[in-house]
N, C-alpha and C positions, 0 to 999 in steps of 0.2 A: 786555299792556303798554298803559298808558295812551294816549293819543292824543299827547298833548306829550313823552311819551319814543318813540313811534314817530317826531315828527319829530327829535327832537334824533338818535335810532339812524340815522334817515335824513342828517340834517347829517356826523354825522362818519361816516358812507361813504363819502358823495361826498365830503368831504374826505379820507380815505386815498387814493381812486381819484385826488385831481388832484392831492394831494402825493407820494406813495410814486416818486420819481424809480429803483430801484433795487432787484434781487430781495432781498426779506428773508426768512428762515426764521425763525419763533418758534414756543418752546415754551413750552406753559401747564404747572407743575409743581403740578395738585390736581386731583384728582380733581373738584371741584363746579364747577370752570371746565370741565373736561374733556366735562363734561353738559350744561353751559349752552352751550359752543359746538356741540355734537350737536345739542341741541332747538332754538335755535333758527335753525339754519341758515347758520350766520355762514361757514363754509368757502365755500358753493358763491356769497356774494354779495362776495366780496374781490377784488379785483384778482389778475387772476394771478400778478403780479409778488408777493405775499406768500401764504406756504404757513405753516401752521399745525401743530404737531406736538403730540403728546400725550406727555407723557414720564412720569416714574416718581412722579404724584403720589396713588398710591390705596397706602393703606397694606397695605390686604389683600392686592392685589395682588403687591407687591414679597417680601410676606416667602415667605423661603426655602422651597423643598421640603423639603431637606432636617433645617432648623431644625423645620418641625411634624411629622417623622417623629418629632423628639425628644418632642416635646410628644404626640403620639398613645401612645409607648411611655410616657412617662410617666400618661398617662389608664388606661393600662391594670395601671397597678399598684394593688394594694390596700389600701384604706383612705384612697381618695386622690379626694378630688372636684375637678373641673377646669372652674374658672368662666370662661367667654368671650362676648366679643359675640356675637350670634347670625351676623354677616356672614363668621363666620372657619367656621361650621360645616360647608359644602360646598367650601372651597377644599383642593384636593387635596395631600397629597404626593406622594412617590414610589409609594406603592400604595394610597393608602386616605386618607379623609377623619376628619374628629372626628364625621360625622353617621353615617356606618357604623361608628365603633367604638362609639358611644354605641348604635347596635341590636345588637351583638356584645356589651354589659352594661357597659361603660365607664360611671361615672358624670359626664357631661359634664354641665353646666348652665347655657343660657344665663341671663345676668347683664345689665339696663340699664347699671352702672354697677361700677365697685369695690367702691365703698359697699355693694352689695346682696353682691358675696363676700364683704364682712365679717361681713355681717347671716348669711351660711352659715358661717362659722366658729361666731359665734359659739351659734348653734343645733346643730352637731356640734364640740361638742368633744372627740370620739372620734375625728373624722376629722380629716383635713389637707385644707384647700383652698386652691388653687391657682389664683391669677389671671393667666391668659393677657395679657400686658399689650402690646399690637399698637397703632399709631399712631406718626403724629410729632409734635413739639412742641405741636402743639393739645391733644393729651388728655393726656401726659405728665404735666402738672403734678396732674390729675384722679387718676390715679396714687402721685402723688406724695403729695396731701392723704391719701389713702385709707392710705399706709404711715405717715404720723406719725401718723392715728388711732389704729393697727396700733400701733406702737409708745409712745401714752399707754395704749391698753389694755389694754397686756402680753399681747396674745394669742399663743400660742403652737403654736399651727394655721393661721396665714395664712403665707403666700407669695405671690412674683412671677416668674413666670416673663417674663422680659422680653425681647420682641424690638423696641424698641421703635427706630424708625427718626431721625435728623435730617437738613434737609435741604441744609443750603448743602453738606455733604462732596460727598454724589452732584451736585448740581451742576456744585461743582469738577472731580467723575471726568467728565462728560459732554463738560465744555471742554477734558479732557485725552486723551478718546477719538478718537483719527484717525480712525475711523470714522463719529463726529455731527459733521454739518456744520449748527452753529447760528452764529444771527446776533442771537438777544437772548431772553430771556427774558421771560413773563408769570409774577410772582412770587406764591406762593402765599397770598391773603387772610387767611388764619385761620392759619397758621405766624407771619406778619407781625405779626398784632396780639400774638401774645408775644414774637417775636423781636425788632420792628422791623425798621431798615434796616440798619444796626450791619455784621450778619455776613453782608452781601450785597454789600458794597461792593470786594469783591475782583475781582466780576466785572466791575464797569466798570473798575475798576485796572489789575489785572493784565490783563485782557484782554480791553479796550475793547469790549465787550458793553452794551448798554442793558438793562435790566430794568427793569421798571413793576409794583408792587404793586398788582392789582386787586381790583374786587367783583367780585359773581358776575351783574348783570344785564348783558344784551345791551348796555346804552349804555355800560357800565363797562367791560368789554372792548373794545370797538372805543373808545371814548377810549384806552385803556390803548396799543392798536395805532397810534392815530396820536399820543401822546406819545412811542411809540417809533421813530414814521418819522421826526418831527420831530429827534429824538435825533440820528438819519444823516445829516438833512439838513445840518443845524446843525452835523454832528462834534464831538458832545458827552456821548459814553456816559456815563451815571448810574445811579445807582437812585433812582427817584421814586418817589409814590405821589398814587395814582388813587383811592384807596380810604380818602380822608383820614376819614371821617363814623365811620373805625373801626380805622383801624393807626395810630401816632404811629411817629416815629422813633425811639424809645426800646423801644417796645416795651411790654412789662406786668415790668418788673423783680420785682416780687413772683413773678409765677408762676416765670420765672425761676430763681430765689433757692430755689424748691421740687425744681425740677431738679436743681441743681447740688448740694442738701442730700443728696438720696439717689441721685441715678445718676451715673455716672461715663461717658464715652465709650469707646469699644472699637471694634476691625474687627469687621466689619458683615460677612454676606453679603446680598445684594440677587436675588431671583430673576431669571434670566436676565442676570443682569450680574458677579458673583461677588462678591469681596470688597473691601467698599470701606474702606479707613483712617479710622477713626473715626468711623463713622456711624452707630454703633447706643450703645445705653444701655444697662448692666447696672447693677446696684446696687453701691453704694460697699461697701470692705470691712466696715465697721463696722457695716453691716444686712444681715452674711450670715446672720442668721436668719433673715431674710425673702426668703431669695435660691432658688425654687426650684432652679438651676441647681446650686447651692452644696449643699443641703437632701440634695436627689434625683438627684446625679450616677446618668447612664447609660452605659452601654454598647453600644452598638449597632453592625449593621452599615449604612451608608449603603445608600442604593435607588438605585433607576437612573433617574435624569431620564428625562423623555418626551421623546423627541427631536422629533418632530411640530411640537408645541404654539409657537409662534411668538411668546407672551407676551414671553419676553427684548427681540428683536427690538423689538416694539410701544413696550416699556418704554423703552428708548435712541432711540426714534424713527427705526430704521431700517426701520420697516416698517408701513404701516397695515393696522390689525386686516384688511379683507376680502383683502387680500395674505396672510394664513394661508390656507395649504392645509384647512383642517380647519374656516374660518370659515363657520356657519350651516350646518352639512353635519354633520361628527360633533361638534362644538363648538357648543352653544346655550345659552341662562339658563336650559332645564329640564334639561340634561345637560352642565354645561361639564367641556370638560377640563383648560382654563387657567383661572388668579385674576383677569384682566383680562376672561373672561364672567362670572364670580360677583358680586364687586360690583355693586353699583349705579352705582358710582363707576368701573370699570372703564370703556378707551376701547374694549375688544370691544364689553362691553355697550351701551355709547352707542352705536356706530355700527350694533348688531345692532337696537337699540331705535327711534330715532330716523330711521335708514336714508342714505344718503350724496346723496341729493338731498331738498332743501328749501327753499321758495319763500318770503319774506319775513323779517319781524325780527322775533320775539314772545320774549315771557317766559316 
């Protein structure tokens, strides 16, 4: 960090520490704030009076055991290529991963982008490939461009297997959870600059919560934190934005407009949290061609959660990652047994990586 943002990170400390009259609990809902607050140490320099939580914003994280059981048994049908980010390859289901079916002869394939499944369809078209389609509204519309290609090129080999997440619904389940005791949100940067402020606005509404759309550097969080002390102060819950150099209020209506062309919302399940009403994306009826779900119905018998694994917990912010029993012991990023050590974006990993004491304010 520069020297003039180490003093401005410095300015609004000491200003949270002389204004924060009052305990606040926030949660950041993204994975890249999730990081930024681990690295650079922002937990151990805040006033005690505000506590920081990490909740359910790593998309790899969240998604189902049981949803990639489907998607493993699907891998292992024939004639069926199964393109994915490479971040989904170790995250486990109920008994096995997509990197151990791919050595058992699965033809798995990581994929940069959509774009490059299409580029494998169109190179086997004897096979069927299948894009793993994992994220929330950030990559969605990425997605999205990739099916109307899908569909000027008449390909008739591609598919979407889609567990694709959004996130104001779990929000809403989190403020409706007696069990989370939150007191304002830090709202997620890159969801924002497609969504805007729009469908966030419930939570200062209905239920006078502050949330602040931030960046991802050390200064842009802690501003983000003392906009939303000020918020308290003041008795003025909103949703503002911190992060103006790159969210508008509006949003990116185009990408948008891509969403709503080919996926439709659905109940969602959420790892370690269960089912949430309308949170997830599948495809509109009208591109059940391209619907693996629709393509390739399965049959199967469910697995058995790992009861251990404290992920859920983490995810809802009733529990920080070294509170698992199994944290840094049989749980690590070269053998995890939860999706919140696998990411990079995982609060396991950040707090495994970064470690839970750290001395100054750096980028």
């Amino acid at each position: 960090m520069h020297s003039n943002k180490k003093e401005y990170a410095r300015f609004l400390l000491d200003s949270i520490h002389r204004e924060i009259d009052r305990p606040i609990t926030v949660m950041e809902v993204c994975g890249t704030h999730t990081v930024s607050i681990a690295r650079s140490g922002l937990r151990e320099l805040l006033p005690e009076q505000m506590q920081l939580l990490s909740g359910p914003g790593c998309p790899v994280c969240v998604t189902d055991d049981l949803d990639l059981d489907m998607v493993m048994a699907l891998s292992r049908q024939e004639g069926i290529i199964l393109a994915t980010f490479g971040d989904m390859m170790r995250v486990p289901g109920t008994e096995s991963t997509l990197q151990q079916e791919k050595s058992k002869g699965a033809d798995v394939r990581v994929v940069y982008s959509p774009t490059d499944a299409l580029q494998l369809a169109s190179e086997n078209p004897d096979l069927q490939v299948v894009f793993l389609g994992v994220g929330f509204e950030t990559t969605t519309p990425v997605v999205a461009a990739a099916l109307d290609q899908a569909v000027q090129l008449g390909l008739k080999n591609f598919s979407v297997f889609s567990l694709h997440k959004l996130v104001p619904p779990i929000m809403r389940a989190l403020l409706e959870d007696p069990e989370v005791k939150l007191d304002a949100f830090i709202n997620p940067g890159h969801v924002c600059t497609i969504l805007g402020t729009e469908p966030f606005r419930f939570i200062a509404e209905e239920y006078g919560k502050p949330c602040v759309v931030a960046g991802f550097e050390a200064a842009d969080i802690l501003e983000a934190l003392l906009m939303i002390v000020r918020q308290y102060r003041e008795g003025r819950p909103a949703v503002e934005i911190q992060y103006k150099r790159a969210v508008r209020p509006e949003g990116n209506p185009v990408a948008v407009g891509f969403i709503e062309k080919y996926f439709q919302p659905v109940d969602a399940r959420w790892r370690g949290i269960g089912m949430v009403a309308e949170s997830g994306l599948d495809l509109r009826d009208e591109y059940a061609q391209f619907d693996a779900k629709k393509r390739f119905p399965l049959d199967i018998q469910p697995g058995v959660r790992r009861k251990k694994c404290s992920c859920g917990e983490v995810l809802k912010g009733l529990k920080l990652p070294y509170q698992c029993p199994l944290f840094g012991k049989a749980c690590t990023p070269a053998k995890p047994v939860g999706p919140c050590m696998v990411s990079t974006e995982g609060s396991c990993a950040a707090y495994y990586r970064y470690g839970r004491k750290k001395a100054g304010v750096s980028s």
